[in-house]
PASEBA-1860 file (N, C-alpha, C; in nm, 3 decimals):
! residues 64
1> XXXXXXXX> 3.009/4.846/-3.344/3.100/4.733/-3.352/3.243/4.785/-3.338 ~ 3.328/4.709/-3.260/3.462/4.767/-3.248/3.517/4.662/-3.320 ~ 3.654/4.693/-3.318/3.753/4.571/-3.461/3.760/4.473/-3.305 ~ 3.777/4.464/-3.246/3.759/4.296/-3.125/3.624/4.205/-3.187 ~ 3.571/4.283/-3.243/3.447/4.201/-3.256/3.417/4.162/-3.438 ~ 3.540/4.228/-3.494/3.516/4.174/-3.666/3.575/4.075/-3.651 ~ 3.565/3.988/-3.752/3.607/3.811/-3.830/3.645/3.856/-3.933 ~ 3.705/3.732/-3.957/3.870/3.721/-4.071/3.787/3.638/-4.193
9> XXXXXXXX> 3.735/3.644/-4.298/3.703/3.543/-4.414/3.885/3.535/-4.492 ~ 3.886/3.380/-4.404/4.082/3.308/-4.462/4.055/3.312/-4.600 ~ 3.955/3.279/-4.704/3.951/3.262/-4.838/4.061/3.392/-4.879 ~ 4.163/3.344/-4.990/4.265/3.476/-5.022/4.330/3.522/-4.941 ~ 4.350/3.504/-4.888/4.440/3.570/-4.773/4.569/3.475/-4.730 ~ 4.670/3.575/-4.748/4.812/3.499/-4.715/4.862/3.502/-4.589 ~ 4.938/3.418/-4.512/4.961/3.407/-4.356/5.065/3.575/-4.319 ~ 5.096/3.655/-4.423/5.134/3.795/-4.413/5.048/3.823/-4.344
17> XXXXXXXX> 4.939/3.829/-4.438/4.794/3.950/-4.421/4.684/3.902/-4.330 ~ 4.700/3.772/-4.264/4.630/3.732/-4.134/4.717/3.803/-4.012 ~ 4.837/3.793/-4.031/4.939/3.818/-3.941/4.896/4.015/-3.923 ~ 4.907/4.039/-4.037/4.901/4.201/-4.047/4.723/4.236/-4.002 ~ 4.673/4.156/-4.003/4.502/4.189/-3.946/4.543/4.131/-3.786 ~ 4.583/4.077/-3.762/4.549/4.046/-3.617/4.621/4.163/-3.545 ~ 4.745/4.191/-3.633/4.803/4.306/-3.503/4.734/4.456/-3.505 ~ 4.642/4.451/-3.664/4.569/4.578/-3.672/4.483/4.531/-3.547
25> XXXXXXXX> 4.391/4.469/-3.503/4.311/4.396/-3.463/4.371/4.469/-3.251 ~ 4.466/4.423/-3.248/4.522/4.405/-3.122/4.576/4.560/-3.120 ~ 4.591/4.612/-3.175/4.614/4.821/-3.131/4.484/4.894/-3.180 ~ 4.407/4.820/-3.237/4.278/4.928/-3.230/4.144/4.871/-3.181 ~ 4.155/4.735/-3.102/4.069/4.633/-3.036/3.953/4.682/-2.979 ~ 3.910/4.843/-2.946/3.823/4.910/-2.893/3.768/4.994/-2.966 ~ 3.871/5.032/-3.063/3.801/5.159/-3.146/3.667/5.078/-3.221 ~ 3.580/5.219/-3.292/3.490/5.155/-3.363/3.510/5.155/-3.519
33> XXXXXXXX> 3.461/5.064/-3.552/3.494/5.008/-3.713/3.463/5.088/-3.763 ~ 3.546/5.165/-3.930/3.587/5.187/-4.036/3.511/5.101/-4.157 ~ 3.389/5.126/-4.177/3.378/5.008/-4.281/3.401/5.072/-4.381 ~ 3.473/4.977/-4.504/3.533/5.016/-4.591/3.751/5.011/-4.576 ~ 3.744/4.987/-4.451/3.890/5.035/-4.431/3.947/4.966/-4.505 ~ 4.057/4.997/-4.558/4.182/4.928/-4.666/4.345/4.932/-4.587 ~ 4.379/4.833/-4.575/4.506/4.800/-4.519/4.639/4.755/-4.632 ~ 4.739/4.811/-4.615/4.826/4.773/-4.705/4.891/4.597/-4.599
41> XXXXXXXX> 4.964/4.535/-4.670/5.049/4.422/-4.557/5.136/4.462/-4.500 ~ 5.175/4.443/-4.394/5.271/4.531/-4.357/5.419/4.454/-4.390 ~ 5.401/4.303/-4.469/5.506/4.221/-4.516/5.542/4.270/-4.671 ~ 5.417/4.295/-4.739/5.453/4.301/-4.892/5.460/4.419/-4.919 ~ 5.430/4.473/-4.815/5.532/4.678/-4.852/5.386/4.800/-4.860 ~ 5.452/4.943/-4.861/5.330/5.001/-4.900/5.247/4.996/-5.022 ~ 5.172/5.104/-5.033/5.075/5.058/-5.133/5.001/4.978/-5.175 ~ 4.986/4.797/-5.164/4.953/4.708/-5.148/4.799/4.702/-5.123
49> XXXXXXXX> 4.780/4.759/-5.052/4.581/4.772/-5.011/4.523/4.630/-5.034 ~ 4.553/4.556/-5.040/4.504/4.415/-5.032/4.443/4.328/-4.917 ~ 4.410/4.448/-4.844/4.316/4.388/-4.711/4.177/4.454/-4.695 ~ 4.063/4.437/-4.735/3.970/4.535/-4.704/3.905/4.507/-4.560 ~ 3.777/4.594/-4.493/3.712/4.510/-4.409/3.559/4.568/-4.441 ~ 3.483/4.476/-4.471/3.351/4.537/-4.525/3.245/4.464/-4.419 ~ 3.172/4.531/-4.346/3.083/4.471/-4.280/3.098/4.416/-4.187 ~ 3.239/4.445/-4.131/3.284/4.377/-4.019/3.362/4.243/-4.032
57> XXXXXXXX> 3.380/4.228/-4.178/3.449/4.067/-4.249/3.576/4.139/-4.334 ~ 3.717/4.138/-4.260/3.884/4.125/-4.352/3.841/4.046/-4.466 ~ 3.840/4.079/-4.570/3.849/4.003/-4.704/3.975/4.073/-4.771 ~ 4.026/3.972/-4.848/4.161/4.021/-4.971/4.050/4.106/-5.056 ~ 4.127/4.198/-5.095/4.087/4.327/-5.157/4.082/4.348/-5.273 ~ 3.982/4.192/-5.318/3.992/4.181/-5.488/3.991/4.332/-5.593 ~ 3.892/4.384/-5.529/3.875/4.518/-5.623/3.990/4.629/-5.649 ~ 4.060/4.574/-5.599/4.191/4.692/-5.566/4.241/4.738/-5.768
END
């Protein structure tokens, strides 16, 4: 599976961190998925990790 082909679950997620998944989305559109990957927002600063992608599904990164 490459990230062109993961989905967004909107539940939790702020129009930052849709914004910050689509452009992850659009520079690594071929590579193959990272499951597990953790994204900071690139609006609410570093450290943040509030984006996971598990299974091929962006979810907010309750466990953080």
């Amino acid at each position: 599976m490459t990230y062109n082909q993961t989905r967004i679950d909107q539940g939790g997620l702020m129009r930052c961190e849709l914004e910050t998944i689509t452009d992850y989305i659009a520079a690594h559109a071929q590579e193959e998925v990272k499951d597990g990957l953790v994204l900071d927002c690139k609006y609410c600063g570093r450290g943040t990790q509030n984006i996971i992608l598990i299974e091929g599904v962006w979810r907010w990164n309750y466990e953080r």
